[in-house]
C-alpha positions in Angstrom: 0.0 0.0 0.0 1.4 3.4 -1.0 1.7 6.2 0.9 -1.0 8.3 -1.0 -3.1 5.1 -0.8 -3.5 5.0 2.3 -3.9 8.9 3.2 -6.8 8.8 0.7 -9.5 8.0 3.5 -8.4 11.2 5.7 -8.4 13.0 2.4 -11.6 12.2 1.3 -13.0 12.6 5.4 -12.4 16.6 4.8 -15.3 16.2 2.2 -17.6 15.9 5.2 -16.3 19.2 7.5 -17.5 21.8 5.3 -20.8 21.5 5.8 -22.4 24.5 6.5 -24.7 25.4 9.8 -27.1 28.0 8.8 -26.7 29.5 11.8 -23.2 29.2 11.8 -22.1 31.6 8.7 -22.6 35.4 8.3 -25.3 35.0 5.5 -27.4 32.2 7.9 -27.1 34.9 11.0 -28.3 37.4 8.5 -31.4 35.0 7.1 -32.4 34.2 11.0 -32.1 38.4 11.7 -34.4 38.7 8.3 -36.8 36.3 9.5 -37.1 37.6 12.8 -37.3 41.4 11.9 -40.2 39.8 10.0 -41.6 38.2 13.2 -41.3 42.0 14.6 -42.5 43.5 12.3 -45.6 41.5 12.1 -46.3 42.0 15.8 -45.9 45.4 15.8 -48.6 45.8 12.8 -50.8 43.5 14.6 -50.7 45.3 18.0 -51.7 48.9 16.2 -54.4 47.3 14.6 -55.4 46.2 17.8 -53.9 46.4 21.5 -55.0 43.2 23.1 -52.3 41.6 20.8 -50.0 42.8 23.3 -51.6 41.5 26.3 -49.9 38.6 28.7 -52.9 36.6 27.7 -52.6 36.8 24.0 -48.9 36.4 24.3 -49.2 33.3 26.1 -52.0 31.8 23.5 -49.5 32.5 20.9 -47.0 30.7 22.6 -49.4 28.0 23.5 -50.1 27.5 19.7 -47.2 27.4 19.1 -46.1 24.0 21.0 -47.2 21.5 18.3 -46.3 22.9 15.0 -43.1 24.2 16.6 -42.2 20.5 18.0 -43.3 18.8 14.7 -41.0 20.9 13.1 -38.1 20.4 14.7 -38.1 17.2 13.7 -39.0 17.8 10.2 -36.0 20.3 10.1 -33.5 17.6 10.8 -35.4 15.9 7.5 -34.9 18.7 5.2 -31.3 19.7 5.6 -30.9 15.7 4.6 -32.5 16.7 1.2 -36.1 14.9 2.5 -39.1 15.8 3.9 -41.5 14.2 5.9 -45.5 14.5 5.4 -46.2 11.8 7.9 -46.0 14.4 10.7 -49.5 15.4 11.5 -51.6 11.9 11.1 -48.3 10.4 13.4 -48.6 12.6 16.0 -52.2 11.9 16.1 -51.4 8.1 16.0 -49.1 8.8 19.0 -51.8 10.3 20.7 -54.2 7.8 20.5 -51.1 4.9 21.6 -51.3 7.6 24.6 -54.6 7.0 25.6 -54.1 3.4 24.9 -51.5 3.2 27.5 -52.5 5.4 30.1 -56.5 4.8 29.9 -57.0 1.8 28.4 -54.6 -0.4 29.7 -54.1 2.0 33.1 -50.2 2.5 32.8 -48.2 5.1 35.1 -48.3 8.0 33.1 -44.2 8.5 32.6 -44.3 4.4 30.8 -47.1 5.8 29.0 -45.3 8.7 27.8 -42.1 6.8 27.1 -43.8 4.2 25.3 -45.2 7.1 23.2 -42.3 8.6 22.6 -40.6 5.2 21.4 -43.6 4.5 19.2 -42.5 8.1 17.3 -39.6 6.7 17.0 -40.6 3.8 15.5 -42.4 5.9 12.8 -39.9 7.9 12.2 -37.4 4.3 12.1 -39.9 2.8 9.2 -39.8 5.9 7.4 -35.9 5.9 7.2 -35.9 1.7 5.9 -38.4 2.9 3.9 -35.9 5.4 2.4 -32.9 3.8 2.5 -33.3 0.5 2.1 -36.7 0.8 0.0 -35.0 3.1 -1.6 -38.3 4.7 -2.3 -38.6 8.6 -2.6 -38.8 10.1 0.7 -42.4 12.3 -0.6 -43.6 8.8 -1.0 -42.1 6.6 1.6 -44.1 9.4 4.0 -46.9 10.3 2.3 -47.6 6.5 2.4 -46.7 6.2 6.4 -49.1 9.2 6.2 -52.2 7.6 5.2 -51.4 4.3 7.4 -51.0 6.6 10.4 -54.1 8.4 9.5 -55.9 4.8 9.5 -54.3 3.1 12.5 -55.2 6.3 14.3 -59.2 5.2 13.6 -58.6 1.5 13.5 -57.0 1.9 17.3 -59.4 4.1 18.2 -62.3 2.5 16.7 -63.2 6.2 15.5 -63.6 7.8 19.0 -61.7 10.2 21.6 -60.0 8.1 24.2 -59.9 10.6 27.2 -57.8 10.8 30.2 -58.9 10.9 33.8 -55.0 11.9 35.1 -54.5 16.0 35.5 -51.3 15.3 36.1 -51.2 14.0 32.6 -53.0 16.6 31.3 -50.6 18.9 33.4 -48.0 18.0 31.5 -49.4 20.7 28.7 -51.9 23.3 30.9 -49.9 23.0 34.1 -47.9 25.3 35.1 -44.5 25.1 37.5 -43.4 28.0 37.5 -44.7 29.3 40.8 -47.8 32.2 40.7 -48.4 32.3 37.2 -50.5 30.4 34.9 -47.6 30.2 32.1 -48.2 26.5 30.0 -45.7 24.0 30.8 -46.0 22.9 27.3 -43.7 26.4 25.7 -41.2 25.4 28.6 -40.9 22.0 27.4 -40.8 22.9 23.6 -37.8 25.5 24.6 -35.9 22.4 26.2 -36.0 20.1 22.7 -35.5 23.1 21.2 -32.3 23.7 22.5 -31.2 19.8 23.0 -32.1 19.8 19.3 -30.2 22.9 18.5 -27.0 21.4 20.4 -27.7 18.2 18.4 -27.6 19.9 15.1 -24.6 22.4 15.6 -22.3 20.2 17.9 -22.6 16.7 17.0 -21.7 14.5 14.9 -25.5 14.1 13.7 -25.9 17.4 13.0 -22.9 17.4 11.3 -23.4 14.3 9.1 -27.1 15.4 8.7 -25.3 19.4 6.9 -23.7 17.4 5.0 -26.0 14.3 3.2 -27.9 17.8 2.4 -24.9 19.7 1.1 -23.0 16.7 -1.5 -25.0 13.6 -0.5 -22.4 11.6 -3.1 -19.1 13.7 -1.3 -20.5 12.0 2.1 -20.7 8.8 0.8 -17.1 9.2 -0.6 -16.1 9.8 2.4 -17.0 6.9 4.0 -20.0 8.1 6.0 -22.7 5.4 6.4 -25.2 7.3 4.5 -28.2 4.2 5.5 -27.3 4.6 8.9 -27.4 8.2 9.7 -30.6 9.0 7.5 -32.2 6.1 9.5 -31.0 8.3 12.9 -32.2 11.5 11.2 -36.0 9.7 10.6 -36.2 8.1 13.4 -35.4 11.5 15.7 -38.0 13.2 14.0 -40.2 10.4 15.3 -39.2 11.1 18.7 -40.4 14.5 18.1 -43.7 13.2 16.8 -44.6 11.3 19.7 -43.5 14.4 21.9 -45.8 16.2 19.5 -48.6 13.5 20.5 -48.1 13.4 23.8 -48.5 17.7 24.2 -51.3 17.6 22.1 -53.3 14.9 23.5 -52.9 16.7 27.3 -53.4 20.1 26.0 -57.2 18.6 24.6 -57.2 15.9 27.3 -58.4 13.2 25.1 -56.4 11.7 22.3 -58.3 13.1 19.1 -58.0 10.5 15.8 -58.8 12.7 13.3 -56.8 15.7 14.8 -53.6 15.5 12.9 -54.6 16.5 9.5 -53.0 19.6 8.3 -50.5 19.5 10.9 -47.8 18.3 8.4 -47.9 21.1 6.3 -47.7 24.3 8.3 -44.6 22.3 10.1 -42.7 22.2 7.0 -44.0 26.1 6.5 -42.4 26.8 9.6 -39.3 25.2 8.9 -39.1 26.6 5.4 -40.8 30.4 6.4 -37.5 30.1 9.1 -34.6 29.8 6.5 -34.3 25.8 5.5 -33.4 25.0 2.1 -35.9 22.3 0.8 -33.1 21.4 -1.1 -31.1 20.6 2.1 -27.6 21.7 3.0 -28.9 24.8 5.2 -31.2 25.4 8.2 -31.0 25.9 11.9 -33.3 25.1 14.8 -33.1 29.0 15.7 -34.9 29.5 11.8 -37.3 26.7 12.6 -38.6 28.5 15.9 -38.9 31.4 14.3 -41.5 30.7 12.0 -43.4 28.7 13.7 -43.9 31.8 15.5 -44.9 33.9 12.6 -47.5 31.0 11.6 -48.5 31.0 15.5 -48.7 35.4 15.1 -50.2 35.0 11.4 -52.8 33.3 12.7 -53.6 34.7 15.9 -53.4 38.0 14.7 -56.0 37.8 12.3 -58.1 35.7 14.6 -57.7 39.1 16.9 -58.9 41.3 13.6 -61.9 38.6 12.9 -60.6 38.0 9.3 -62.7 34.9 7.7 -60.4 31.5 8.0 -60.5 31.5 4.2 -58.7 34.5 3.9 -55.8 33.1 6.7 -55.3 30.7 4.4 -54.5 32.7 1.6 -52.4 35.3 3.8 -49.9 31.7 4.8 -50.3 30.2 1.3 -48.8 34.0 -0.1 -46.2 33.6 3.2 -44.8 30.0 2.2 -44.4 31.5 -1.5 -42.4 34.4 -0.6 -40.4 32.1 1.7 -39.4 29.4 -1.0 -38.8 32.4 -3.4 -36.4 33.7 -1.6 -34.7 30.5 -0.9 -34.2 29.9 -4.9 -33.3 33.6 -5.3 -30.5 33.1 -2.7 -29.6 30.1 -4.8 -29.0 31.7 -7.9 -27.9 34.7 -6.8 -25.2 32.3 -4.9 -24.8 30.4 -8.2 -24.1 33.3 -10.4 -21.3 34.7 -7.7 -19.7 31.5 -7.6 -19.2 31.4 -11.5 -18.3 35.1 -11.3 -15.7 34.2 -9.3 -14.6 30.9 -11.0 -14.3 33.5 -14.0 -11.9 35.5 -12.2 
């Protein structure tokens, strides 16, 4: 074996540390400053039009809305960066609900084995939708939107069509309860700040996050590399399991029944959020930070025009017009990264 032989594996290892963290590099900093100037800027429209916006109540609703898409999508940002996405989301988390109330009422488990054993069957999802990928090899837009629809039935099969509600508060405390002493603030926005920053710390100082940067950025570069490319997209789909069943478990406390039918829709405003917040559908580029973010300005979106009593058809137009704008500017930053990079090639 020659000398340049057997350096060629540490050679082609560099190909991985480039990867990019959106929130990492001047022009991510400067996306995640856009977006939330946005997020200001919408609040400060909304509160002229109308003070109560401003009030602690308001605040806290907007906060409280906030929990579900905000978890879902922290999962589904892990997804995207890889180049993937993940539809299966909503009908999942409402699948994880119901394996809730199945636990806890049905079979009368301690809440925490409940919650763990809805948090593993998240998992699970996510895990099936990664074989599904990988090894399947099947299109990750199919591999979900099929785990979508078998959610969606299991969901009413388990259920046989009907609420399953709990009897615990302290399970329903988990989302309406509150510990921080003399308020009335949701434990649910404390624990979605938690994942929020374990996923943050996941995604900017590990070696998932860095392997997940990088599939997105030169999925064949990775591979050259010698990174297990069916291994660590399997991890990336089956965390954002865990955060469905997290997803399941808030929501099904927060109503305190476990809702079949209550996941529907779900999927798309996460991956609005995550896209609204700065992630390339494309992958490569995204940050937890981003992903927060607009799930906030779909959480203020839609409170705020609740507040002003504008028809639900017309909310839906205002996002739809949102999610446009977003992608647009992704592909603008694309080419207008594109054309500087030939520019400078020229040179």
């Amino acid at each position: 074996m020659t000398a340049s032989t057997a350096s060629a594996p540490q050679q082609e290892q560099h190909l991985v540390a480039p990867a990019p963290a959106a929130g990492g590099t001047l022009k991510g900093r400067l996306q995640q400053l856009l977006a939330f100037g946005s997020l200001v800027v919408i609040c400060v429209v909304f509160a002229i039009a109308d003070p109560i916006f401003l009030s602690y109540g308001n605040i806290t609703s907007i906060l409280f809305a906030t929990v579900v898409i905000g978890t879902l999508a922290l999962g589904a940002t892990f997804v995207i960066i890889t180049g993937g996405i993940d539809l299966s989301v909503g009908t999942g988390m409402a699948l994880c609900a119901v394996i809730s109330g199945v636990l806890i009422t049905n079979m009368g488990l301690p809440i925490a084995v409940g919650v763990l054993g809805t948090l593993l069957f998240g998992a699970l999802i996510g895990f099936v939708n990664g074989l599904n990928v990988t090894v399947l090899g099947l299109p990750p837009f199919i591999a979900t939107l099929a785990m979508m629809l078998v959610a969606g039935g299991l969901a009413l099969v388990i259920s046989g069509s009907a609420p399953i509600y709990f009897d615990s508060t302290a399970y329903t405390d988990i989302s309406t309860g509150s510990i921080i002493p003399g308020t009335d603030f949701p434990n649910a926005v404390l624990i979605m700040a938690a994942v929020a920053v374990l996923a943050s710390v996941a995604l900017s100082r590990t070696v998932l996050g860095r392997y997940t940067y990088a599939i997105g950025s030169n999925e064949e570069a990775t591979a050259l590399s010698g990174v297990d490319l069916r291994k660590w997209k399997i991890v990336v789909y089956t965390l954002a399991g865990l955060f469905i069943g997290l997803a399941g478990v808030l929501i099904s406390a927060r109503l305190g029944s476990a809702q079949p039918a209550t996941g529907m829709g779900y999927e798309l405003q996460a991956i609005a959020a995550v896209v609204i917040g700065g992630t390339s559908l494309s992958g490569g580029k995204g940050s937890v930070v981003g992903t927060i973010i607009g799930a906030l300005i779909i959480s203020v979106l839609n409170n705020g025009l609740q507040v002003l009593a504008v028809p639900q058809e017309w909310q839906n137009v205002i996002l739809g017009s949102v999610i446009v704008v977003a992608v647009y500017a992704d592909m603008a930053r694309k080419r207008a990264a594109a054309v500087s990079g030939v520019t400078e090639g020229v040179r």
